[in-house]
OpenMM code with the backbone's topology and positions (N, CA, C; nanometers):
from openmm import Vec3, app, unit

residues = "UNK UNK UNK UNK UNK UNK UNK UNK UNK UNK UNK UNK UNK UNK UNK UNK UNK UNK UNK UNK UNK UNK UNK UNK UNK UNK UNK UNK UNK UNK UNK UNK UNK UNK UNK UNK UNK UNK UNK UNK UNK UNK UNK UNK UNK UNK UNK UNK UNK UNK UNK UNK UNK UNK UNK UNK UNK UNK UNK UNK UNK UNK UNK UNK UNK UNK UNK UNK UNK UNK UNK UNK UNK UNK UNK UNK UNK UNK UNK UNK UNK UNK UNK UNK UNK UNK UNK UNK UNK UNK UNK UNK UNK UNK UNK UNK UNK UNK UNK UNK UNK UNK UNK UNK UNK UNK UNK UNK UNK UNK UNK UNK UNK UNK UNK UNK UNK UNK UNK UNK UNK UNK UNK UNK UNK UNK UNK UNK UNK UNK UNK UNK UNK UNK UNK UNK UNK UNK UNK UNK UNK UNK UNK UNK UNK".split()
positions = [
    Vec3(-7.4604, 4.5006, 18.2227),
    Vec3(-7.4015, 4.4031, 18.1314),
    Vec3(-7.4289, 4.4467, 17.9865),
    Vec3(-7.3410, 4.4012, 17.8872),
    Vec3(-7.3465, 4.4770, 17.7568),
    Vec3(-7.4117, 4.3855, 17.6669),
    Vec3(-7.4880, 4.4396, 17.5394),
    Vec3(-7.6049, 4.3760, 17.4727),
    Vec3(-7.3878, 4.2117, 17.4323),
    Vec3(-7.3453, 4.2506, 17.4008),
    Vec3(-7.2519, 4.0956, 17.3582),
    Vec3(-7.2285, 4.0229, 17.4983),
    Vec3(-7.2114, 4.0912, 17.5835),
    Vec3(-7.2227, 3.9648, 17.7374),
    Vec3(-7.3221, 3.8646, 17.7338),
    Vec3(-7.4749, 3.9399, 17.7085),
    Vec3(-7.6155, 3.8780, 17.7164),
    Vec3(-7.6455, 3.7876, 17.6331),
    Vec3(-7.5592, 3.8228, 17.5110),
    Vec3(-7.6056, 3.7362, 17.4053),
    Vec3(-7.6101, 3.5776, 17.3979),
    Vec3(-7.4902, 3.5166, 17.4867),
    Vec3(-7.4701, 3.3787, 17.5252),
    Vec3(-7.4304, 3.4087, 17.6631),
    Vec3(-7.5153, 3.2638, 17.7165),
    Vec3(-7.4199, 3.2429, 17.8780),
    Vec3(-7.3202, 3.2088, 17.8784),
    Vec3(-7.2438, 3.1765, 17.9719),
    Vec3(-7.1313, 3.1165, 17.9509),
    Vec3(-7.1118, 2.9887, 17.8889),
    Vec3(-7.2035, 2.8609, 17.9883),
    Vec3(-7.2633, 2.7753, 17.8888),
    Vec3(-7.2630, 2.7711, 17.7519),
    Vec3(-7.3418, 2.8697, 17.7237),
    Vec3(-7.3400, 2.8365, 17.5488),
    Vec3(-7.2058, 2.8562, 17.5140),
    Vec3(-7.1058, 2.9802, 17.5412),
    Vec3(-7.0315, 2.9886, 17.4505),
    Vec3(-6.9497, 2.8946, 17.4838),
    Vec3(-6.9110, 2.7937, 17.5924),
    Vec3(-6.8359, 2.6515, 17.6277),
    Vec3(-6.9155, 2.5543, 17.5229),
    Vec3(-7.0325, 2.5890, 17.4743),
    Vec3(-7.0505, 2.4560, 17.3485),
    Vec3(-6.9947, 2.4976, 17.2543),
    Vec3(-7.0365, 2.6197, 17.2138),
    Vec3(-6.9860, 2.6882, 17.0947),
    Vec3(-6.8254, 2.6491, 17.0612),
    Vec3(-6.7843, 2.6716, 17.1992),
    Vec3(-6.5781, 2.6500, 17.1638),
    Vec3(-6.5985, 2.4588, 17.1672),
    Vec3(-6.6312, 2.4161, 17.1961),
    Vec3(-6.6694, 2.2724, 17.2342),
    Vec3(-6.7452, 2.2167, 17.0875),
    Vec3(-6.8216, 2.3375, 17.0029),
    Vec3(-6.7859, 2.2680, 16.8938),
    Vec3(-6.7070, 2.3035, 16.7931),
    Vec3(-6.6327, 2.4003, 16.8036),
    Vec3(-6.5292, 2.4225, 16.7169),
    Vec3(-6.4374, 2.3180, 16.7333),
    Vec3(-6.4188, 2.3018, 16.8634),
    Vec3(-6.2641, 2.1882, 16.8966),
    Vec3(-6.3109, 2.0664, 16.7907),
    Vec3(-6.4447, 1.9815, 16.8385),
    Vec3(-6.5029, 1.8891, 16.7764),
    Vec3(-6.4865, 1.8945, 16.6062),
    Vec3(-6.5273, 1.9801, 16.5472),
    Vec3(-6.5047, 2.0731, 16.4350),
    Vec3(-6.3821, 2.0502, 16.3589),
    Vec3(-6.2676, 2.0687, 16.4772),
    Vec3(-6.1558, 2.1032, 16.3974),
    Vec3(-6.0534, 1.9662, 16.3990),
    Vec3(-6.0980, 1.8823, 16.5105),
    Vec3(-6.0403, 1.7694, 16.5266),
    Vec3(-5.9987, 1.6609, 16.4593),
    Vec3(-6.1057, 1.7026, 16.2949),
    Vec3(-6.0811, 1.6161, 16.1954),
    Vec3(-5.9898, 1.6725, 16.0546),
    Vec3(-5.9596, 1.8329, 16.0860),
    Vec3(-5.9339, 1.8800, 15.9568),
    Vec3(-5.8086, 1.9856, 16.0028),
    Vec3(-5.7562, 2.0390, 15.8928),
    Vec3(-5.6420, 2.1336, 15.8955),
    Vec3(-5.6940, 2.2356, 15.9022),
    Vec3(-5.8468, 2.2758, 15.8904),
    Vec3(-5.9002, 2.4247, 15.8891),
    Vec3(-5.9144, 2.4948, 15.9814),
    Vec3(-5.9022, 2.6105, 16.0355),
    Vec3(-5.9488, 2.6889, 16.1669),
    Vec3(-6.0960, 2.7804, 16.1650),
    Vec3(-6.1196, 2.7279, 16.2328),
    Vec3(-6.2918, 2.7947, 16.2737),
    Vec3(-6.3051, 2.9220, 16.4238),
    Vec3(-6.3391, 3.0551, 16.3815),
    Vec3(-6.3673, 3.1350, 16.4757),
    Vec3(-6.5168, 3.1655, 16.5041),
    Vec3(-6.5228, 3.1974, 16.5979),
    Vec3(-6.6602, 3.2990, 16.6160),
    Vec3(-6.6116, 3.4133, 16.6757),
    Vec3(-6.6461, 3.5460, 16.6464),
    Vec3(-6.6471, 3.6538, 16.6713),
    Vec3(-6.7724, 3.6933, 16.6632),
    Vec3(-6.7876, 3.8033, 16.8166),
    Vec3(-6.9152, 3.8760, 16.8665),
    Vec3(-6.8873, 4.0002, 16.8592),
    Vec3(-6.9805, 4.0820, 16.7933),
    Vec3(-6.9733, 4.2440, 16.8852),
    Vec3(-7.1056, 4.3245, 16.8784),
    Vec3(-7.0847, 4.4078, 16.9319),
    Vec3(-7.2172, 4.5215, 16.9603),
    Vec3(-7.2739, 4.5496, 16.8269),
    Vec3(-7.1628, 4.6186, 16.7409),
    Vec3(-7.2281, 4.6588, 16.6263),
    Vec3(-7.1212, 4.7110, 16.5099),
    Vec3(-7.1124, 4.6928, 16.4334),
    Vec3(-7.0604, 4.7431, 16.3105),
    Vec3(-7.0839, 4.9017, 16.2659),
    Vec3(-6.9763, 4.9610, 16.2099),
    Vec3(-6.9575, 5.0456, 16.1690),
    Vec3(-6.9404, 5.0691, 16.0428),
    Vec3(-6.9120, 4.9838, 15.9787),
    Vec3(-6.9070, 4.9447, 15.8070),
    Vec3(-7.0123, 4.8693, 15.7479),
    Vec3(-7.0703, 4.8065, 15.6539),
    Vec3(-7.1098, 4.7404, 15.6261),
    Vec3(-7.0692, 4.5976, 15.7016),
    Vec3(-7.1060, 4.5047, 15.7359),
    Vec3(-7.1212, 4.3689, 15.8127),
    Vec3(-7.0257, 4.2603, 15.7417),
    Vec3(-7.0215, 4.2455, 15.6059),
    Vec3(-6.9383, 4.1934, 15.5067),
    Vec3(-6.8145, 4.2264, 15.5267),
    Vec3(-6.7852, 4.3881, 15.5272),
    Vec3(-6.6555, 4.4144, 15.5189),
    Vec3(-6.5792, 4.3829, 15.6703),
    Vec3(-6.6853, 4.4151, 15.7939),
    Vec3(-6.6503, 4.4307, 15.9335),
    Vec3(-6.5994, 4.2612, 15.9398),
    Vec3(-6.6583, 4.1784, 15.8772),
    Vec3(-6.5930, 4.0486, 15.8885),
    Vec3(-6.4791, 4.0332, 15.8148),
    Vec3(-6.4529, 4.0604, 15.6935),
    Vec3(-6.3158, 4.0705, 15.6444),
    Vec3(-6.1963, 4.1130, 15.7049),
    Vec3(-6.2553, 4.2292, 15.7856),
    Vec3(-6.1416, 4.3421, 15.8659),
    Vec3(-6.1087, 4.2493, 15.9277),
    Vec3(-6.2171, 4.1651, 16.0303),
    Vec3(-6.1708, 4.0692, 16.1763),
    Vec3(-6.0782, 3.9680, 16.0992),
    Vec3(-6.1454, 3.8739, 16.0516),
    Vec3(-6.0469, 3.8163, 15.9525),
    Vec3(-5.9221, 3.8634, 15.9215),
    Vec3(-5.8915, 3.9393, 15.9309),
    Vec3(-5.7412, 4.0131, 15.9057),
    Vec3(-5.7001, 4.0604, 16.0231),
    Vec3(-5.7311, 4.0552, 16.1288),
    Vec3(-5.7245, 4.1288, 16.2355),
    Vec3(-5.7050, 3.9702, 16.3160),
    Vec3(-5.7888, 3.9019, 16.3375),
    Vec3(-5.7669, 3.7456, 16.4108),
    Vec3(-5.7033, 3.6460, 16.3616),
    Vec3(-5.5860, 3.6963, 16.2137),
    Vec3(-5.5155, 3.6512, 16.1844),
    Vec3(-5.5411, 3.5460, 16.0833),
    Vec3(-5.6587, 3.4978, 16.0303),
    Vec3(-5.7340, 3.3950, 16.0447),
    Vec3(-5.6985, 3.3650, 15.9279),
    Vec3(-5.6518, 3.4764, 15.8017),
    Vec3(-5.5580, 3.4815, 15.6709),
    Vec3(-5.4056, 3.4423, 15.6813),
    Vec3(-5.3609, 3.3862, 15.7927),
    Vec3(-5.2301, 3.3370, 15.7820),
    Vec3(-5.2389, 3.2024, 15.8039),
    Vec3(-5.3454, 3.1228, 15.7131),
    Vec3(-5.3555, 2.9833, 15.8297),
    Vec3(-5.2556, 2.9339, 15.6624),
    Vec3(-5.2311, 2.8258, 15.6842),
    Vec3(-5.0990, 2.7656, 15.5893),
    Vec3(-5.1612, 2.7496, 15.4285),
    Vec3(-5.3301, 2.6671, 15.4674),
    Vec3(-5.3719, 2.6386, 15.3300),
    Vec3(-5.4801, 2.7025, 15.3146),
    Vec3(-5.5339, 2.8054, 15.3530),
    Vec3(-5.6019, 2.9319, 15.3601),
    Vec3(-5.7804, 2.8945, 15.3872),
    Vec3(-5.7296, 2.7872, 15.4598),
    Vec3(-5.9042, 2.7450, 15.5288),
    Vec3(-5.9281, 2.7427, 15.6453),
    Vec3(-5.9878, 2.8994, 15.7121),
    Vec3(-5.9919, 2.9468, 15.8010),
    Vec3(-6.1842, 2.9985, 15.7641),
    Vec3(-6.2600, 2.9762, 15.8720),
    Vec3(-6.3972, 3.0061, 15.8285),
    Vec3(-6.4106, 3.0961, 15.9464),
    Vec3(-6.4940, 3.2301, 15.9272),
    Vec3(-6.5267, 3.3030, 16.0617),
    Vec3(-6.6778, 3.3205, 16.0964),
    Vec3(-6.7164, 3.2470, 16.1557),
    Vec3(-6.8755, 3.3067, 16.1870),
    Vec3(-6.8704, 3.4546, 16.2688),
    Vec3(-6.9115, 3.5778, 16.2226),
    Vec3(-6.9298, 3.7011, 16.2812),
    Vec3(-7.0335, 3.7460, 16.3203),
    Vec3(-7.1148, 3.7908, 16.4604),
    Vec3(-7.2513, 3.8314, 16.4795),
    Vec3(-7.2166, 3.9322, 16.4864),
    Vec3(-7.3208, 4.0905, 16.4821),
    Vec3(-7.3320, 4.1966, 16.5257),
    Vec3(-7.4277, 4.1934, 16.6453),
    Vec3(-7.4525, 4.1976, 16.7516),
    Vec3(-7.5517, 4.1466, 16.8281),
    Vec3(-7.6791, 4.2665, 16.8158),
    Vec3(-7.6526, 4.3859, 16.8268),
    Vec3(-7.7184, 4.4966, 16.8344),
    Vec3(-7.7720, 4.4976, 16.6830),
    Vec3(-7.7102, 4.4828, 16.5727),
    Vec3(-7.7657, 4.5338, 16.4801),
    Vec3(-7.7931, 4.4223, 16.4011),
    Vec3(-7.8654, 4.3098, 16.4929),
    Vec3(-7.9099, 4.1452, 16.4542),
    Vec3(-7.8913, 4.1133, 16.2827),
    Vec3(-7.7388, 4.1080, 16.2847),
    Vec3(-7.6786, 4.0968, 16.1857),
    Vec3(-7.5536, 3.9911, 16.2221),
    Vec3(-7.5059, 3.8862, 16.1031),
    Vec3(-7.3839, 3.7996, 16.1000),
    Vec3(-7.3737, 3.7714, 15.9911),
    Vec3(-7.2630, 3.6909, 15.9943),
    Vec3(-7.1859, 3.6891, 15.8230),
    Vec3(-7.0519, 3.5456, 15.8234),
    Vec3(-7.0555, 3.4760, 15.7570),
    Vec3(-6.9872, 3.3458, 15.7682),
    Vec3(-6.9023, 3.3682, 15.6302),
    Vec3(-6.7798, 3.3577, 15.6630),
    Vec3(-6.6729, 3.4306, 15.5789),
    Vec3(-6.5661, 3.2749, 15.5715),
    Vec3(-6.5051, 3.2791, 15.4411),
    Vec3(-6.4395, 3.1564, 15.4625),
    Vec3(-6.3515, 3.2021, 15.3608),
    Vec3(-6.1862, 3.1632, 15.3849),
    Vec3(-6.0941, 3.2518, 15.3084),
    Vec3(-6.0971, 3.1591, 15.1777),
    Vec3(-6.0119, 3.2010, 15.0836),
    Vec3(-5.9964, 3.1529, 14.9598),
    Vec3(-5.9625, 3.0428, 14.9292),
    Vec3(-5.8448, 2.9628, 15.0105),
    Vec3(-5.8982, 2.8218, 15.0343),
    Vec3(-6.0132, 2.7301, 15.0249),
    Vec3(-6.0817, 2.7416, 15.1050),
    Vec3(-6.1926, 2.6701, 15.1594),
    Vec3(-6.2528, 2.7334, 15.0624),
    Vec3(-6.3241, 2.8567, 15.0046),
    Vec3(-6.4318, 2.9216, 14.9488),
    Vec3(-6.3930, 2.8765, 14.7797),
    Vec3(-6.2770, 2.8079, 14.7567),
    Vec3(-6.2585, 2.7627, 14.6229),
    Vec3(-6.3397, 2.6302, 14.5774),
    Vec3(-6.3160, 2.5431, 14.6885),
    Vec3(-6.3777, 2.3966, 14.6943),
    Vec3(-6.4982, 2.3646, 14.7415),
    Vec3(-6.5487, 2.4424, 14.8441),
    Vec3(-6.7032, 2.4335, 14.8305),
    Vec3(-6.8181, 2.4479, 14.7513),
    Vec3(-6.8982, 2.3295, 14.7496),
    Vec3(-7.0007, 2.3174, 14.6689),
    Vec3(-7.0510, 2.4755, 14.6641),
    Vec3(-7.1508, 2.4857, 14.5682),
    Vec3(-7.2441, 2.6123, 14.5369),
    Vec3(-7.3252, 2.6150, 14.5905),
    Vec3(-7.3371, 2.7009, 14.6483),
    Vec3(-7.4215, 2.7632, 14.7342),
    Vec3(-7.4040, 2.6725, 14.8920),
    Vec3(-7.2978, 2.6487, 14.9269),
    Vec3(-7.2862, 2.5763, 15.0723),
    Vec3(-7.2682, 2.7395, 15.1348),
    Vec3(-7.2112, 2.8443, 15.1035),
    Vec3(-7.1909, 2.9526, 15.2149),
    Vec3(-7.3715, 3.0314, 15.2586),
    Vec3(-7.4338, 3.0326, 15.1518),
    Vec3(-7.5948, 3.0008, 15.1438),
    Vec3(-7.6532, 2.9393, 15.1860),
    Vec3(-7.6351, 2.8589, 15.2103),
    Vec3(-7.7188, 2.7362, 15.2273),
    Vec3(-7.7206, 2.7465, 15.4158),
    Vec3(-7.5168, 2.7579, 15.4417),
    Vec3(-7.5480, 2.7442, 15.5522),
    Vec3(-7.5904, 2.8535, 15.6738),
    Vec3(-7.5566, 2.9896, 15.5772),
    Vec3(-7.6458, 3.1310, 15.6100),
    Vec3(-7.7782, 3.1090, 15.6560),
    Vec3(-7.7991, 3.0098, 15.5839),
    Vec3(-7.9467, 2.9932, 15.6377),
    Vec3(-8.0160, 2.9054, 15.7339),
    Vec3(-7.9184, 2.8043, 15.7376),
    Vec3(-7.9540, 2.7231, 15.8826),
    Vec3(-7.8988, 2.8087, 15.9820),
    Vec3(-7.8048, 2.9008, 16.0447),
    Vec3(-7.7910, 3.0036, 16.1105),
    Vec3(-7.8794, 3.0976, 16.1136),
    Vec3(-7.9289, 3.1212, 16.0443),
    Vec3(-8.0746, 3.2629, 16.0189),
    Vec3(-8.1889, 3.1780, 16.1394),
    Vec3(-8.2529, 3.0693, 16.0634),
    Vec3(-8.3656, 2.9990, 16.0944),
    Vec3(-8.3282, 2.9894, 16.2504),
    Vec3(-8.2566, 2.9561, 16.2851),
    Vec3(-8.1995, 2.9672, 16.4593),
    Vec3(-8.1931, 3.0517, 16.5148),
    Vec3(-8.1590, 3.1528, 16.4529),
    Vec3(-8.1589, 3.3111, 16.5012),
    Vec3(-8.2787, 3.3702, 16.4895),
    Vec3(-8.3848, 3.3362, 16.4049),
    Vec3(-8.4773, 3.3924, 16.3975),
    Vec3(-8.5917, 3.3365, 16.5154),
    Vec3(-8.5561, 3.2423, 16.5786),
    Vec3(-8.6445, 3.1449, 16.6767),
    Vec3(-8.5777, 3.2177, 16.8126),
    Vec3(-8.4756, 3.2499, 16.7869),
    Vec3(-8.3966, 3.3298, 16.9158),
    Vec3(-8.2474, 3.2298, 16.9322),
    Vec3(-8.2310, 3.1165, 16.9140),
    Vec3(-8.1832, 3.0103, 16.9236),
    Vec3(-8.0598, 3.0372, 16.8927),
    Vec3(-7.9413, 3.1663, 16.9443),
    Vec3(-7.8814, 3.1901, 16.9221),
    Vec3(-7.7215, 3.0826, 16.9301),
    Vec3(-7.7098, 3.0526, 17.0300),
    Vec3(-7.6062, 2.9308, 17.0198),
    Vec3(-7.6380, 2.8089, 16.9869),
    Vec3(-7.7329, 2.7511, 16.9096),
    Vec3(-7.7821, 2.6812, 16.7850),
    Vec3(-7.7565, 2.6856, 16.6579),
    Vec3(-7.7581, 2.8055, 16.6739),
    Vec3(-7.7152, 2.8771, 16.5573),
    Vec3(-7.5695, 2.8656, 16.4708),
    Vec3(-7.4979, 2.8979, 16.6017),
    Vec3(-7.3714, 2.9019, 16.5847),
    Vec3(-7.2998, 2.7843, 16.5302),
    Vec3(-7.3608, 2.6973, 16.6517),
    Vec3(-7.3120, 2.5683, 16.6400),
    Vec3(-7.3314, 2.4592, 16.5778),
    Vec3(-7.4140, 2.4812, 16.4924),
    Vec3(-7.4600, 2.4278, 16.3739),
    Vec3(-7.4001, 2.4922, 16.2341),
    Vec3(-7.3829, 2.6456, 16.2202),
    Vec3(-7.2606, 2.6661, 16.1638),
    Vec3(-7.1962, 2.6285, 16.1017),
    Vec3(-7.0947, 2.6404, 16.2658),
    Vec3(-6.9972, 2.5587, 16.2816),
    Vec3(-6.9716, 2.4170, 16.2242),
    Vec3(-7.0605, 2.3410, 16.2861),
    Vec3(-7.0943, 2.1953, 16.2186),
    Vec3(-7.0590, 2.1660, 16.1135),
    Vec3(-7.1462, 2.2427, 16.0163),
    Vec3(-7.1925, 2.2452, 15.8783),
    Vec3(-7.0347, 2.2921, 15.8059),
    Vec3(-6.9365, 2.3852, 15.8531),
    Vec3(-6.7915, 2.4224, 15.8174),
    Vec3(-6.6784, 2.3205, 15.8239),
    Vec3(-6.7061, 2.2818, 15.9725),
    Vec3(-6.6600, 2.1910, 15.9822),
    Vec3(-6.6089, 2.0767, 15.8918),
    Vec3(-6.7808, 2.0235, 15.8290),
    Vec3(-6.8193, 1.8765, 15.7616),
    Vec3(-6.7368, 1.9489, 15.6121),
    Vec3(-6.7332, 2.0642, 15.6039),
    Vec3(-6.7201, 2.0976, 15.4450),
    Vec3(-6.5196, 2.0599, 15.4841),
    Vec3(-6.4628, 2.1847, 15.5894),
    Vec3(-6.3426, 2.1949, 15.5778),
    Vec3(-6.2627, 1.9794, 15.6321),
    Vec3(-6.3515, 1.9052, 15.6317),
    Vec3(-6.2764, 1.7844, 15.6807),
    Vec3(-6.2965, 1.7327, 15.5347),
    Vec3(-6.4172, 1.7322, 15.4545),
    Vec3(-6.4028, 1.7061, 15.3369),
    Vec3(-6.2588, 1.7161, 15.1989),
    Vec3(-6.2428, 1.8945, 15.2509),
    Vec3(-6.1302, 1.9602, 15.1294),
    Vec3(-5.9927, 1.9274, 15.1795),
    Vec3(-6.0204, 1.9546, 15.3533),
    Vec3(-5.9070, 1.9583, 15.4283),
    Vec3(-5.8569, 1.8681, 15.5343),
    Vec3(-5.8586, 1.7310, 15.5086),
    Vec3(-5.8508, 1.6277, 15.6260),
    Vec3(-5.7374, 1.6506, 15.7208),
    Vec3(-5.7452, 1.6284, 15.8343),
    Vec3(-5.6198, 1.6004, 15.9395),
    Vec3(-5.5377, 1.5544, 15.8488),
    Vec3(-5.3855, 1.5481, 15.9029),
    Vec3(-5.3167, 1.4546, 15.9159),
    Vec3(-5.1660, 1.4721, 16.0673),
    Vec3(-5.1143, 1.3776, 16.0812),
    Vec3(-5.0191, 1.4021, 16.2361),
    Vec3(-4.9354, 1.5431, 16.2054),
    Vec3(-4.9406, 1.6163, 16.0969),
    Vec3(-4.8303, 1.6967, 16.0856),
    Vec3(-4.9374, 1.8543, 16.1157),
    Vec3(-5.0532, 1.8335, 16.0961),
    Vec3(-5.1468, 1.9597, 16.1259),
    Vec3(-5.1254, 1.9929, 16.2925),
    Vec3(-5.1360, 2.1196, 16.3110),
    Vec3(-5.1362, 2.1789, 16.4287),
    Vec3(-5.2761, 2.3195, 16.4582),
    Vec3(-5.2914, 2.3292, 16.5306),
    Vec3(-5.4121, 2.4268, 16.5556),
    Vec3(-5.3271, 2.5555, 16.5620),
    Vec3(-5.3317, 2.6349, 16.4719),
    Vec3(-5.3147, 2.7171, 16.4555),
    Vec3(-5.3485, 2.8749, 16.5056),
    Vec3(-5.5111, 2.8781, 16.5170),
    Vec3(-5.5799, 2.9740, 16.6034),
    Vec3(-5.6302, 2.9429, 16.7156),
    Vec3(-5.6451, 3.0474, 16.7692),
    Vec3(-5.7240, 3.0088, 16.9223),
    Vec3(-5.8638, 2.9373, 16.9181),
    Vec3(-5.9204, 2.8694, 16.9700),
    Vec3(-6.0665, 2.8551, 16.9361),
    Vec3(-6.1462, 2.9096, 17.0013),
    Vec3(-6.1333, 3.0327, 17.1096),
    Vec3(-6.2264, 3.0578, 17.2002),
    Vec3(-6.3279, 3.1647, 17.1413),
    Vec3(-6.3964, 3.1900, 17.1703),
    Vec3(-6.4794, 3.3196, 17.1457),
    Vec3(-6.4264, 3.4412, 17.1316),
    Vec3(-6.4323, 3.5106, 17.0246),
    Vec3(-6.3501, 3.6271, 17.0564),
    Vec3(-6.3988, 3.7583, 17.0390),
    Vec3(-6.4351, 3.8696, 17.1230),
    Vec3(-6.5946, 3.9583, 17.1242),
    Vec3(-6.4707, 4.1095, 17.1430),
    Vec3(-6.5692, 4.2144, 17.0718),
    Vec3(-6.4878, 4.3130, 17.0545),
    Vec3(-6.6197, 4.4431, 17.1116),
] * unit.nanometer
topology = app.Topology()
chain = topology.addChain("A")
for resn in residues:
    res = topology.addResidue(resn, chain)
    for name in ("N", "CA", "C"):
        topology.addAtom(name, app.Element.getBySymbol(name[0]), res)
């Protein structure tokens, strides 16, 4: 089995998508998680690429957030397009880097996530509320490379 199989059971990653749905249920924004072995670029940019690659830059009002792990090279990166990254308070992409760290650093890896998540969530329902005309746009499942 490969170091990104191990990283969550299945379990976890059914909360993980379980809290994106929760997540997204209130807002127009799309929330991913992406897993992989390891980066080849710098970690910053390897999330930008996915981001462009999971489409996540075509969402309508450009608030799409990606949580990215490297699993092997215990590295991640929470990326949020220009939308969303206009209207958030200072230091919320900080802030919440770091309730993800503190989880990760305990091992508490889908804690981690999903708290995140949470925390994106609460920001993108703030800038970006539902309304009947929003549609889900991205997939919400896990998506590991």
């Amino acid at each position: 089995m490969s170091k990104v199989e191990e990283f969550l059971s299945a379990a976890e990653e059914e909360e993980i998508v379980n809290a994106i749905l929760d997540a997204e249920k209130n807002t127009s924004g799309e929330i991913r998680v992406h897993i992989e072995a390891t980066a080849k670029i710098d970690h910053f940019s390897r999330a930008q690429q996915l981001f462009h690659f999971l489409k996540m830059d075509n969402t309508k009002e450009a608030n799409g957030v990606l949580v990215y792990v490297a699993v092997t090279d215990k590295k991640f990166v929470i990326y949020g397009d220009s939308g969303i990254d206009r209207v958030v308070p200072k230091g919320f992409w900080e802030s919440t880097k770091e309730v993800i760290s503190n989880h990760f650093k305990k091992g508490d890896f889908k804690e981690g996530i999903v708290e995140g998540v949470k925390r994106a969530g609460e920001e993108l329902q703030t800038h970006f509320p539902w309304d009947q005309t929003d549609t889900n746009e991205l997939s919400d499942a896990i998506s590991k490379g």
